[in-house]
C-alpha positions as CSV (number, residue, x, y, z in Angstrom):
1,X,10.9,-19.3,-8.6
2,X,13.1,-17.0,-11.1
3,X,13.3,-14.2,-9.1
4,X,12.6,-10.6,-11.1
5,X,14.9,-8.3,-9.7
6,X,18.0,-11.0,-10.9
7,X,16.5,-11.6,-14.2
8,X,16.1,-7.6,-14.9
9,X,19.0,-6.7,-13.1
10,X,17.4,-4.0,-10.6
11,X,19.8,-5.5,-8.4
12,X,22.1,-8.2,-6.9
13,X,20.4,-8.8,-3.9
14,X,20.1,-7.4,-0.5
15,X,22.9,-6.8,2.2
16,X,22.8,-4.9,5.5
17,X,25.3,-2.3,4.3
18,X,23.4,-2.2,0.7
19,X,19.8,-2.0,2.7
20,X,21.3,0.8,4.7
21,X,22.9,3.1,1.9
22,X,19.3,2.1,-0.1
23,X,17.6,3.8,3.2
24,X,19.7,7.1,3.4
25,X,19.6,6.9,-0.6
26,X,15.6,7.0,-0.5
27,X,15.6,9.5,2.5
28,X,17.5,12.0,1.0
29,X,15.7,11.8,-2.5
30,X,12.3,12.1,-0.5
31,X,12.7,14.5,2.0
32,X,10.5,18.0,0.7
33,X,9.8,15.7,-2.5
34,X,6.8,13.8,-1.5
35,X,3.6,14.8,-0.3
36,X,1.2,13.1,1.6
37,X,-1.2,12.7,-1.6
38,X,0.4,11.7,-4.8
39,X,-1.2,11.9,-8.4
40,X,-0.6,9.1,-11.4
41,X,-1.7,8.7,-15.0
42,X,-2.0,6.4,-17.6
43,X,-2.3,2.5,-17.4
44,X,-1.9,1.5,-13.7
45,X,-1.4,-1.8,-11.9
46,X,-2.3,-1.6,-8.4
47,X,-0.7,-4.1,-5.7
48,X,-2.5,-5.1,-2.3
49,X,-1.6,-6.5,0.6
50,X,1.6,-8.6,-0.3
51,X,3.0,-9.0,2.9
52,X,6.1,-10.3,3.0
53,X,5.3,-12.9,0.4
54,X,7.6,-11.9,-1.5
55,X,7.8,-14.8,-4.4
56,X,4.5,-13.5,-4.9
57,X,5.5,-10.2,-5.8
58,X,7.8,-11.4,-7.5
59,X,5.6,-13.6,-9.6
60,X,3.7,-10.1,-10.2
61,X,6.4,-8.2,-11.4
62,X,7.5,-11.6,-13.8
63,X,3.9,-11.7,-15.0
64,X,3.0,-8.0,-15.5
65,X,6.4,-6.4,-16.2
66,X,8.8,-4.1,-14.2
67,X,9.0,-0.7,-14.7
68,X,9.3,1.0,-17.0
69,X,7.4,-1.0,-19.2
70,X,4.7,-0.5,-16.6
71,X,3.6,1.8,-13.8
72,X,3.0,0.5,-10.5
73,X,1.3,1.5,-7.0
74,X,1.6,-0.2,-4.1
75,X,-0.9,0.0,-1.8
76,X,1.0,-0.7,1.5
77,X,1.3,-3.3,4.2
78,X,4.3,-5.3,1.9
79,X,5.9,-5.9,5.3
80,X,4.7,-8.4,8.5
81,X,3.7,-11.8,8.4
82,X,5.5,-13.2,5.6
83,X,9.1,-14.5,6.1
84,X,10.6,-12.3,3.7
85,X,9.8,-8.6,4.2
86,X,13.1,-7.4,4.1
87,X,13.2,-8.3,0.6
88,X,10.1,-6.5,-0.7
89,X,11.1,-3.3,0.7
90,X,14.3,-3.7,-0.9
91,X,12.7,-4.7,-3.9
92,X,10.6,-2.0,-4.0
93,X,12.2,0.6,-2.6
94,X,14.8,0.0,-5.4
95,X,12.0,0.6,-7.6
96,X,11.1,3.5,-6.7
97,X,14.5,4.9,-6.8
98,X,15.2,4.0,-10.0
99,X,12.0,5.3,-11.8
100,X,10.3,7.3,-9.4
101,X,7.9,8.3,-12.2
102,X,6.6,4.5,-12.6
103,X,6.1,3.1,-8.7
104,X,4.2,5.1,-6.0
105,X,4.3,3.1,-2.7
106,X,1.7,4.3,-0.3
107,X,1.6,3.5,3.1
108,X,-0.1,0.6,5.0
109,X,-1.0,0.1,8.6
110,X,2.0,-2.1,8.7
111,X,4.1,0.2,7.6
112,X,4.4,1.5,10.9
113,X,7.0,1.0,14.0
114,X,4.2,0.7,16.3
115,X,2.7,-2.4,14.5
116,X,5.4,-4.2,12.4
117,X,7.3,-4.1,16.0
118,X,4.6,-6.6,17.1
119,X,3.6,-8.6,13.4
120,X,7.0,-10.1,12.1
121,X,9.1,-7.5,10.3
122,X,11.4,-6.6,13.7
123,X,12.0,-9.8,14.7
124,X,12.8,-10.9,10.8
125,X,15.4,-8.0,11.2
126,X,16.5,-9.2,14.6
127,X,17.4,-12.7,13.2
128,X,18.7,-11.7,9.8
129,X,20.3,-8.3,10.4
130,X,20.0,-5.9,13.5
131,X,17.0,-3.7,14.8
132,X,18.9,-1.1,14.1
133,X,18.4,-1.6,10.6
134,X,14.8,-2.3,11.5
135,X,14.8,1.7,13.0
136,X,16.2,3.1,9.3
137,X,13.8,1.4,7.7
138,X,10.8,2.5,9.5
139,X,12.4,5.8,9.2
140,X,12.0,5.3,5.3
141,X,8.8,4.5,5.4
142,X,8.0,7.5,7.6
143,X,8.3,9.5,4.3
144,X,6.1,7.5,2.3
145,X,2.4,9.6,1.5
146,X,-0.8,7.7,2.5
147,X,-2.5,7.9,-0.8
148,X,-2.8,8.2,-4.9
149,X,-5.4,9.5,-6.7
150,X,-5.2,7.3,-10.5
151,X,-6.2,9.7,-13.9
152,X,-8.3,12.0,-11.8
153,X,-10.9,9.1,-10.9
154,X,-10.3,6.6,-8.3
155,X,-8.8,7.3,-5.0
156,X,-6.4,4.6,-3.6
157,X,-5.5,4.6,-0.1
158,X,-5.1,1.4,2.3
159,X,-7.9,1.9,5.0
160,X,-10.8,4.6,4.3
161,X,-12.3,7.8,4.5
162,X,-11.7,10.2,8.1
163,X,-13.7,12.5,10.0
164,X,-10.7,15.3,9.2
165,X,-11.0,14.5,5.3
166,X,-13.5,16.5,3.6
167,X,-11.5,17.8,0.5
168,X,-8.3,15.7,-1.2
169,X,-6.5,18.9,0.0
170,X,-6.5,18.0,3.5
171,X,-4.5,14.6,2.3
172,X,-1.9,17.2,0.3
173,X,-1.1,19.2,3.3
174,X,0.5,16.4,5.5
175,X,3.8,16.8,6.3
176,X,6.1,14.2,5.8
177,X,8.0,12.6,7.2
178,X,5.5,11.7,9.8
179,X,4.4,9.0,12.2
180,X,1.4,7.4,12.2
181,X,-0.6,8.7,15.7
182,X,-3.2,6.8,17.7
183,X,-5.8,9.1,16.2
184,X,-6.4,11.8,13.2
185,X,-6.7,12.2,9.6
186,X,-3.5,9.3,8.7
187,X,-4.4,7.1,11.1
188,X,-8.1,7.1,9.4
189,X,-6.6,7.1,5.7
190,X,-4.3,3.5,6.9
191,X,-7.2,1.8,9.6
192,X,-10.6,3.0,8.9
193,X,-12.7,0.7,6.7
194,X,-16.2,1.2,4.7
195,X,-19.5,-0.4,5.8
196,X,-22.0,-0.1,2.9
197,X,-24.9,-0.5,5.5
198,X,-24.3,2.2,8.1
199,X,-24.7,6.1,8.3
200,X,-22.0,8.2,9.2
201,X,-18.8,7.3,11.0
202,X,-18.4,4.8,14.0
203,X,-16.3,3.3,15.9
204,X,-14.0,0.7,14.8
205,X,-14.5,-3.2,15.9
206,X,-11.0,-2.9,15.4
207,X,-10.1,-0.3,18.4
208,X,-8.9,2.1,15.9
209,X,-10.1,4.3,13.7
210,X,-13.9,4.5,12.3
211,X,-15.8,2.6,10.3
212,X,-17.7,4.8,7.6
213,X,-21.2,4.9,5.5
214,X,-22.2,5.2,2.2
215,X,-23.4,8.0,2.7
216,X,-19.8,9.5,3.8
217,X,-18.4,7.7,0.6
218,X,-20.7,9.2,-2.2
219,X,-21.0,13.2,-0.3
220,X,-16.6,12.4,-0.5
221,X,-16.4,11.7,-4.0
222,X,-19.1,13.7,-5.8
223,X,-17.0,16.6,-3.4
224,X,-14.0,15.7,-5.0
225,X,-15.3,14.6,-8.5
226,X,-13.7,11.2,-8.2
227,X,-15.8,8.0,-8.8
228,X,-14.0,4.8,-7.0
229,X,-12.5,4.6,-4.1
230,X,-9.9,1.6,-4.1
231,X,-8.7,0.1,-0.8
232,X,-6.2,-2.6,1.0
233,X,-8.9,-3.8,3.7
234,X,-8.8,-7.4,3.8
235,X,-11.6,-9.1,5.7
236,X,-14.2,-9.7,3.3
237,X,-11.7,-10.4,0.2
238,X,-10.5,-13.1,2.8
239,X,-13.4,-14.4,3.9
240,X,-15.0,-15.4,0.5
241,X,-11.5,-16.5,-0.7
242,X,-11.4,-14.7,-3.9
243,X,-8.7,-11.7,-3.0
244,X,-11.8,-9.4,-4.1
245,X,-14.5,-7.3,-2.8
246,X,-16.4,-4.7,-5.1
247,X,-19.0,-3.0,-2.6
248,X,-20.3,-0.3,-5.3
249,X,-18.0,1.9,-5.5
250,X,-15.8,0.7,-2.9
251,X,-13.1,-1.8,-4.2
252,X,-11.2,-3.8,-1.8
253,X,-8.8,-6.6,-2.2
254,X,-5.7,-8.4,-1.8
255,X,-2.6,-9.7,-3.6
256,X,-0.7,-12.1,-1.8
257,X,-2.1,-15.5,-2.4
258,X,-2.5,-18.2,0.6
259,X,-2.2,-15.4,2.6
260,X,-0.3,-16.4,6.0
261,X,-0.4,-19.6,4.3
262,X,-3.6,-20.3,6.4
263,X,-6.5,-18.6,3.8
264,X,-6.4,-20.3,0.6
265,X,-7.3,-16.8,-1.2
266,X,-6.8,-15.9,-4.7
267,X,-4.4,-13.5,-4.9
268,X,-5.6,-10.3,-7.6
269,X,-3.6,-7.4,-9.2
270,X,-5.8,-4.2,-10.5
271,X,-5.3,-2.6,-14.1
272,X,-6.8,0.6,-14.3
273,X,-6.5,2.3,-17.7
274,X,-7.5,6.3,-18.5
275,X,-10.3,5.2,-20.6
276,X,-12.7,4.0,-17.6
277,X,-12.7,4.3,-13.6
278,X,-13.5,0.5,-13.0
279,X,-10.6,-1.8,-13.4
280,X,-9.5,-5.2,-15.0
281,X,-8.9,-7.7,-12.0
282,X,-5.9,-10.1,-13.3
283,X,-4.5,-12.8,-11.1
284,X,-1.4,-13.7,-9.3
């Protein structure tokens, strides 16, 4: 595949010392810079989900256009699983450094020490680089916030709704950089997912976190005047092999095509534009 980043020249290709200086080049940037909550407008791809699979992304970034021809969330967990993590954080952490104002990256339950010890990034570090090198990067994405909010409308975050979250304020007042906790308002915003046939919050199948209701989902955005909520939740968008799950106003799905190369999923971008909340779904 013609990779993007050699065609466009965003760089040469990764290297432990080049990784490194792109960590403490991120970390200084971002330190008192970004909130836990981050706001975007205009036309908007968003990206789900790509874990590791990264001749996916950058089959996405070929088909769609790098910034700045295009603005760009990511809507976490780009590292585990797949075999080449290392280079979609460099990838995109290169991005964002280089037009901050046209790629948020938000964070993903993966993006965490805790799980991406146990899912494939460390030991892809351990065999192509150090775990040392594994440390400074989770430390990088300890400063990454946990969710966007696209031209005023649609919330994007990679799990759900919390208990703790009753206003978007409460998102804007984390502190970064931060870990993600066993409980509490980010480890809801990364693990909890949405179950359109329950009241109230739950416990999790999963062991963390909460499910939630519609009824926590519509008194959470007519509070906040939003209208979608957009997440990275991937069991149903697996399950019916599409990449896509619209549950009224809850929009789940998943990018990376073949996922694990066990699913046989589509794999499916979002293009939200200022002019409407819902979005066009395009493929990968």
């Amino acid at each position: 595949h013609p990779l993007c980043l050699h065609m466009e020249g965003v760089t040469e290709g990764w290297s432990t010392d080049k990784l490194e200086k792109l960590c403490f080049d991120c970390t200084d940037t971002f330190d008192g810079a970004e909130k836990g909550l981050v706001h975007i407008e205009g036309e908007v791809v968003v990206i789900s989900n790509i874990h590791g699979q990264y001749v996916d992304l950058c089959k996405i970034f070929d088909t769609y256009g790098l910034p700045p021809r295009r603005k760009y969330v990511i809507l976490g967990d780009f590292v585990d699983y797949g075999s080449q993590s290392i280079e979609c954080f460099y990838l995109l952490f290169s991005l964002k450094l280089q037009y901050p104002e046209y790629v948020c990256i938000i964070r993903g339950n993966h993006e965490c020490a805790a799980i991406n010890r146990i899912y494939g990034f460390y030991d892809e570090c351990r065999k192509r680089c150090n775990t040392e090198l594994w440390k400074t990067m989770n430390n990088c994405l300890n400063y990454l916030p946990v969710a966007v909010i696209i031209n005023d409308k649609v919330l994007c975050v990679h799990g759900g709704l919390s208990p703790d979250l009753k206003v978007v304020k409460d998102i804007e007042e984390i502190q970064l950089p931060t870990e993600v906790g066993d409980s509490g308002i980010i480890t809801d915003i990364l693990w909890s997912s949405y179950c359109p046939t329950s009241c109230g919050f739950h416990e999790s199948p999963r062991g963390v976190s909460y499910t939630y209701g519609s009824d926590v989902l519509e008194t959470f955005l007519l509070n906040n005047h939003l209208e979608v909520l957009c997440n990275g939740t991937k069991a149903e968008p697996l399950s019916n092999k599409t990449g896509l799950s619209v549950q009224g106003k809850v929009i789940s799905f998943i990018s990376a095509p073949n996922y694990c190369g066990e699913f046989y999923n589509k794999g499916v971008v979002l293009l939200f534009t200022p002019e409407k909340s819902q979005p066009s779904f395009l493929p990968v």
